[in-house]
C-alpha positions in Angstrom: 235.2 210.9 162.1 232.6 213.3 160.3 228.8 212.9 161.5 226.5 213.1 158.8 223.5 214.0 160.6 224.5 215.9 163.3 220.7 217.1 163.6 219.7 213.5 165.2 222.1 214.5 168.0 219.8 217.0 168.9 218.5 216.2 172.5 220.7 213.6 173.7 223.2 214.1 176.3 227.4 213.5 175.0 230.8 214.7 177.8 232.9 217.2 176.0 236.4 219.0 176.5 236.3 222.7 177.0 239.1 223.6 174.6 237.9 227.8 175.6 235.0 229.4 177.5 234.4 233.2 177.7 233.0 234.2 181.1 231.6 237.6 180.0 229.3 235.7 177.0 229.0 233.1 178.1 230.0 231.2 175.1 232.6 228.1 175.5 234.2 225.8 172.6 233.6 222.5 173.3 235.2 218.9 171.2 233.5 216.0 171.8 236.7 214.3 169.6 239.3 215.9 172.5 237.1 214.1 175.1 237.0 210.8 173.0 241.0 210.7 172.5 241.6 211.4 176.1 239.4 209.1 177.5 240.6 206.4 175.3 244.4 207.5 176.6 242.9 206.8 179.8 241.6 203.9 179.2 244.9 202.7 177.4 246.8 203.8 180.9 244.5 202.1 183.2 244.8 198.3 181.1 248.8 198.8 180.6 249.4 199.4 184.1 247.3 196.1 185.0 249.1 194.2 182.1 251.7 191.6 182.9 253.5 189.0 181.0 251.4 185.2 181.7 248.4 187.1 184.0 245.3 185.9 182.6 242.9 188.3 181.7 239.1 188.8 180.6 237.9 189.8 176.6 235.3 190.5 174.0 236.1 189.2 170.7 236.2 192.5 168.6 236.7 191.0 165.0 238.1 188.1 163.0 240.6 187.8 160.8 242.1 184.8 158.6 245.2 185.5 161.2 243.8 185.8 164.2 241.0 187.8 166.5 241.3 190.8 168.2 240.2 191.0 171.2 239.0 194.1 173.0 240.5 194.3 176.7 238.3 197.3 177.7 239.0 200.1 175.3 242.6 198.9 173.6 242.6 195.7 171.4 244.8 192.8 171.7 245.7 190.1 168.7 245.0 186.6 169.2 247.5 185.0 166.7 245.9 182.2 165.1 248.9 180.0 166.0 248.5 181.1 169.6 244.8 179.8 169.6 244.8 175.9 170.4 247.8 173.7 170.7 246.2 171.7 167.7 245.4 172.5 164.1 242.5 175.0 162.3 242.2 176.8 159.3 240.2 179.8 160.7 239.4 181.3 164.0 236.1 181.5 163.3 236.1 177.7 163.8 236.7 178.4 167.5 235.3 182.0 168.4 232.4 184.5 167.0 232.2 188.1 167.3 230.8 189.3 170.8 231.9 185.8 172.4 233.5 186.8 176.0 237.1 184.8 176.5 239.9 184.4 178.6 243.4 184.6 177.4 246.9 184.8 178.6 249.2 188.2 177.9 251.8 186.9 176.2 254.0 190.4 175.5 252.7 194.1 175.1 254.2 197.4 173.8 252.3 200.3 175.3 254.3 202.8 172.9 253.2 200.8 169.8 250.4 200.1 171.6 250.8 196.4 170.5 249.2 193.5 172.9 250.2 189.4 172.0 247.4 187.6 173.6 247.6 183.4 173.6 244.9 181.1 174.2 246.6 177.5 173.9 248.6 179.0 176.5 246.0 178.4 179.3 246.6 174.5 179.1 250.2 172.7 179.3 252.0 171.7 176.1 250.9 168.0 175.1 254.9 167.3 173.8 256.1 167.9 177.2 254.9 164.4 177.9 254.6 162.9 174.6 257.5 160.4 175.7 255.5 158.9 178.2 251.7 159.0 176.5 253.6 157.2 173.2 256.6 154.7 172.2 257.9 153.3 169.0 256.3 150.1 167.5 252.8 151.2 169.3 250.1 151.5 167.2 247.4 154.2 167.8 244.5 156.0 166.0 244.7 159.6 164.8 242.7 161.1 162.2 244.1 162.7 158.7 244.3 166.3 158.9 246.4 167.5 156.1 247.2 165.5 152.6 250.9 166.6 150.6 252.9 165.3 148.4 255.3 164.0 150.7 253.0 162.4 152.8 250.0 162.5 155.3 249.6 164.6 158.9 247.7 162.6 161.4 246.4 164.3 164.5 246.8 161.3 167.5 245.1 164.3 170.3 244.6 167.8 170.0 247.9 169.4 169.7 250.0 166.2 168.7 249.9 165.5 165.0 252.8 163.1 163.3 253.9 162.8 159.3 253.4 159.8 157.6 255.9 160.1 154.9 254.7 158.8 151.0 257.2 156.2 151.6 255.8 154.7 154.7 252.3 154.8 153.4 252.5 151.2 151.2 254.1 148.5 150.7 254.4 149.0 146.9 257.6 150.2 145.3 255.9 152.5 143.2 255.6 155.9 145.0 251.6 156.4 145.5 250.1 160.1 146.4 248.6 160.3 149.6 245.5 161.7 148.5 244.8 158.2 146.9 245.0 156.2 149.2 243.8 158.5 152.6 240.9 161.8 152.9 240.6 164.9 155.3 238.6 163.6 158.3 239.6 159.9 158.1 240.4 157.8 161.2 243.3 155.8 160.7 245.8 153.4 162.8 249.5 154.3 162.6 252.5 152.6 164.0 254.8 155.2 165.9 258.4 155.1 163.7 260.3 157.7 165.8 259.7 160.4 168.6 261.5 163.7 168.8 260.1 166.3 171.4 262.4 168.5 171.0 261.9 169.6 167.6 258.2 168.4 168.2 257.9 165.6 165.4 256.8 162.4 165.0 256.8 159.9 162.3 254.4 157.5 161.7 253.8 154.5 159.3 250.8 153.2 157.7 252.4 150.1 155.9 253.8 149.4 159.1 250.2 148.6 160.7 249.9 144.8 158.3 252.4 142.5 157.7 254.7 142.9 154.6 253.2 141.2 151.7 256.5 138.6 151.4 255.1 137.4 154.7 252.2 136.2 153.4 253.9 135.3 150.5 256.6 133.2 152.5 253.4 131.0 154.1 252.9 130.1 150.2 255.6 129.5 148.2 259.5 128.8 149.0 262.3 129.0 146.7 261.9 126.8 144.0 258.5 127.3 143.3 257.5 128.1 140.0 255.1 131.5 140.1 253.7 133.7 137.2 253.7 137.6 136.6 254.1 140.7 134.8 257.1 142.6 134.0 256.8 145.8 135.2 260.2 147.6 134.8 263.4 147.0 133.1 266.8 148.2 135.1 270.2 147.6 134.2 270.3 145.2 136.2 267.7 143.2 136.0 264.0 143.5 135.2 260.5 143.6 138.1 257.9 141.2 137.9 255.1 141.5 139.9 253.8 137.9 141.4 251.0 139.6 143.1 249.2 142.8 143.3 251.7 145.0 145.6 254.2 142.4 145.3 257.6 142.5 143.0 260.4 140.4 142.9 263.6 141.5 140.8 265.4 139.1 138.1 268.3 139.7 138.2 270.2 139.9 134.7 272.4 136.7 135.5 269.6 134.7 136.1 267.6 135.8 132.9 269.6 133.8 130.6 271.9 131.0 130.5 273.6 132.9 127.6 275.0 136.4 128.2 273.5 139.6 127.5 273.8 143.3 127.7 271.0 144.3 128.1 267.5 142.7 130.0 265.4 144.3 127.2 267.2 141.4 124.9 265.1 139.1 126.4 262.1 140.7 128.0 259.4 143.5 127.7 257.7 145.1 130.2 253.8 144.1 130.2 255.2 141.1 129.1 253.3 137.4 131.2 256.3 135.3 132.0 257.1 132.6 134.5 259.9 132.6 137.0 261.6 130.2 139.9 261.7 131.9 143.4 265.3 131.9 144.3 264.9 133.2 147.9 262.5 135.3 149.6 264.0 137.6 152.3 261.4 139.2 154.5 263.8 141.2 156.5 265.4 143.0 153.9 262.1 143.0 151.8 263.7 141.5 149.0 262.3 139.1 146.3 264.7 137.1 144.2 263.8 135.3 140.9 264.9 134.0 138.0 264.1 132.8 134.9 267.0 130.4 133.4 266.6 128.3 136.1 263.8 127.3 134.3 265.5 125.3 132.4 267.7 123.6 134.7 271.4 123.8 135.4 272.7 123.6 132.2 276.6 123.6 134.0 275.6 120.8 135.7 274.8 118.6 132.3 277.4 120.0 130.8 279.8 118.5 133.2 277.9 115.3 133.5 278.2 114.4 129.5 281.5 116.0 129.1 284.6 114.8 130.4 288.4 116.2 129.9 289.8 114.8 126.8 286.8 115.6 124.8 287.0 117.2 121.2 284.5 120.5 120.8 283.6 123.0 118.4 283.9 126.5 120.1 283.3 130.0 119.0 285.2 133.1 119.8 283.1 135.3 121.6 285.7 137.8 123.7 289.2 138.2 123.9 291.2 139.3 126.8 295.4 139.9 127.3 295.6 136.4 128.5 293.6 134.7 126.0 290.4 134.3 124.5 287.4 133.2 125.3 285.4 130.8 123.6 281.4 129.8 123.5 280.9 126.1 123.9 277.3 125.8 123.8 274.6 128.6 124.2 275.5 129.9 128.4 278.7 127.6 128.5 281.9 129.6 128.0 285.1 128.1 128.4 288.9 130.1 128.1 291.7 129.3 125.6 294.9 130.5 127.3 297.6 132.0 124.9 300.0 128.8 125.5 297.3 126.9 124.2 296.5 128.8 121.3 298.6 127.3 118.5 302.1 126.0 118.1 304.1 129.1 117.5 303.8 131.8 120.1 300.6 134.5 120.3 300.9 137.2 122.1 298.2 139.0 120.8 295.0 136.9 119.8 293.2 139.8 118.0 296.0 139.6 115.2 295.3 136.2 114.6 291.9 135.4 115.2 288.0 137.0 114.9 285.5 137.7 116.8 282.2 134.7 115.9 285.3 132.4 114.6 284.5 128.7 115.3 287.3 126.7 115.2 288.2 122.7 117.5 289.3 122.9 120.7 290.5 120.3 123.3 289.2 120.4 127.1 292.0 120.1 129.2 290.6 121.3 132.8 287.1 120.9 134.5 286.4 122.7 137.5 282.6 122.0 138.4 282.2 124.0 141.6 283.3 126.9 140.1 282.1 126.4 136.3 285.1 127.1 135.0 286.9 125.5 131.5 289.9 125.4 130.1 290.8 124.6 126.7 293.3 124.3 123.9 293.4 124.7 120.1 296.9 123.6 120.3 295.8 120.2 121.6 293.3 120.0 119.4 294.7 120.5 116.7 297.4 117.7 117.5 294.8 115.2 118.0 293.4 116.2 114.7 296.1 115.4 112.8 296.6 111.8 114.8 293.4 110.9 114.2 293.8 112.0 110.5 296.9 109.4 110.5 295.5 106.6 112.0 292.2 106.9 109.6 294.8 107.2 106.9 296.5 104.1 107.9 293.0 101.8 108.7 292.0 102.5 105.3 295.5 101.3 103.4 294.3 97.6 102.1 297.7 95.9 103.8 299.3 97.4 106.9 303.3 97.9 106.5 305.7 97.3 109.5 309.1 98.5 109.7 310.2 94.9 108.4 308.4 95.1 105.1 309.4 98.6 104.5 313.1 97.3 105.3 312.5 94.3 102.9 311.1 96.4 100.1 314.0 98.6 100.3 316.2 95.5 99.7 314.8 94.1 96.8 315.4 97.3 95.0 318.9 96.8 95.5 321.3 95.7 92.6 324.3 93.5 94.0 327.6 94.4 92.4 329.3 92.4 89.7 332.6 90.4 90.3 335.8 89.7 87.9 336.0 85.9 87.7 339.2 86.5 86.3 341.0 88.3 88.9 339.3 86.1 91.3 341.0 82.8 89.7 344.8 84.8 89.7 344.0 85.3 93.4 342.9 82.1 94.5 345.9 80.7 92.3 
């Protein structure tokens, strides 16, 4: 490069290349630049030739870069990759080296054309996942400390070099999906437990939840199914609707056990916020699953049913559904019962929609019970005949005398004239 005061070179002594020198003047041409680049050739020769891939060799830390440092090797400068600087993680090389600072380092690969030199320094000391499998196992539980916060989870560092993934899903218990960065920092100390081990890709995954027992543990030690627990709705499925019994803690109610009469839809019935009270139905740790429901409440209204009803009995039903084989009939709010198309009416139905309505209430007659599986069959046909008996014999208690067959005979035979005879005729014949 240019010199811009060349007059402060003025006394001090510099090697040169004699590009030309005339004997008879005296006068030679002389570049200090010529001697520069060959010496640095030189220089390049004599560290190539000693270079070999894994020696070890001796450096002054030229600069720094956010990729790496270059480090000078005694005129020709090799990179130190970042990622080639501790088996462990950093987010700048200054955080291990300084300009000046001598180090040792490994060649990794060189190009003396390119003149190109791949230096490593976590090289120098054995890969910690060669023996991960014997230093860890899953179900232990070790510390590490949070290096790195995502949205799919948390990297813990368990040594230098080793660092695992807590995924968001293995960070609570709660089914809500939480962000790491709310629940864990940079720099904290945690205990994980070890979920899975794979060396070969170098991963392992870890779980914070896993570290405390799951809350229906503890929940187990106080209630059992049966017991009667309060809580907030917080979500409404399909399905069913969550209620949360305690903080981190949600059980599903299920839409069959919402109602003892049948709905669509659980918004018919509840609304999230909403403080309502709920029977456990079972709690099953090992599957993490909470089961509760709100009908039951109320009792089994099947089992009354069957206990004040018996077959025989007259009801008023209304048509709620019907079906190919029938229709099927509302007995009391939550009790249905079927109406088979024999037992619809006297004359044949093949098709109930022609003949009846949806919401039409009409008698029917139980003619089957079947308690163990809640099922009822009934008939308007029946019905219908006992109707009309019972219409007869009320008719007949309230007539003032009762009639028999006799005195309807005898009445008949009073109306009767008897015919007249010829006395005359009679006397020729007797005589």
């Amino acid at each position: 490069r240019k010199v811009k005061y060349p007059e402060k070179l003025i006394g001090q002594t510099f090697k040169f290349k004699i590009l030309r020198f005339d004997r008879k003047t005296a006068n030679a041409v002389l570049s200090r630049k010529l001697y520069l680049l060959d010496e640095k050739e030189r220089r390049k020769a004599r560290v190539f030739n000693q270079l070999e891939k894994g020696k070890k060799v001796k450096g002054i830390v030229k600069s720094l870069t956010s990729f790496g440092a270059f480090i000078d090797l005694g005129g020709v400068e090799g990179l130190l990759h970042i990622s080639d600087m501790t088996w462990g993680r950093i987010r700048h090389p200054n955080e291990l080296f300084t300009v000046g600072q001598e180090v040792e380092v490994m060649v990794l690969d060189f190009d003396e054309r390119e003149e190109k030199i791949s230096l490593g320094l976590k090289q120098l000391t054995p890969d910690p996942w060669s023996t991960v499998n014997q230093k860890y196992q899953i179900g232990q539980k070790v510390k590490g400390k949070v290096v790195s916060l995502t949205d799919f989870g948390a990297f813990v560092e368990l040594e230098e070099g080793i660092e695992g993934l807590v995924h968001v899903s293995d960070l609570t218990w709660s089914r809500k999906t939480i962000h790491p960065k709310k629940i864990l920092s940079i720099g904290q100390e945690v205990t994980v437990s070890i979920l899975d081990i794979n060396p070969q890709e170098k991963r392992i995954s870890l779980g914070l939840k896993q570290t405390t027992p799951h809350p229906l543990e503890l929940l187990q030690q106080k209630y059992g199914p049966g017991s009667r627990i309060k809580g907030k709705i917080t979500s409404i499925t399909d399905f069913g609707a969550f209620m949360e019994v305690e903080k981190g803690v949600e059980g599903l109610i299920h839409i069959s056990d919402i109602s003892w009469q049948k709905i669509k839809h659980p918004s018919e019935k509840l609304k999230v916020g909403e403080e309502v009270e709920a029977i456990i139905l079972n709690i099953d740790v090992e599957k993490h699953k909470l089961s509760l429901g709100i009908k039951q409440l109320e009792g089994d209204i099947w089992e009354d049913f069957f206990q004040r009803h018996k077959v025989g009995d007259l009801v008023k039903v209304k048509i709620v559904r019907m079906v190919n084989f029938g229709v099927f009939v509302e007995i009391t709010p939550g009790i249905e019962g079927v109406v088979f198309l024999s037992e619809l009416d006297e004359r044949r139905i093949d098709n109930p929609q022609e003949v009846f309505q949806i919401g039409e209430e009409k008698m029917a007659k139980i003619i089957k019970l079947n308690p163990q599986e809640k099922k009822i069959s009934l008939s308007f046909r029946q019905a219908q005949q006992e109707i009309q008996k019972m219409e007869y014999q009320k008719y007949m208690q309230s007539q003032p005398d009762r009639l028999t067959f006799g005195d309807l005979i005898r009445e008949q035979l009073k109306n009767i004239t008897p015919p007249k005879t010829n006395k005359k005729t009679n006397t020729k014949k007797e005589g």
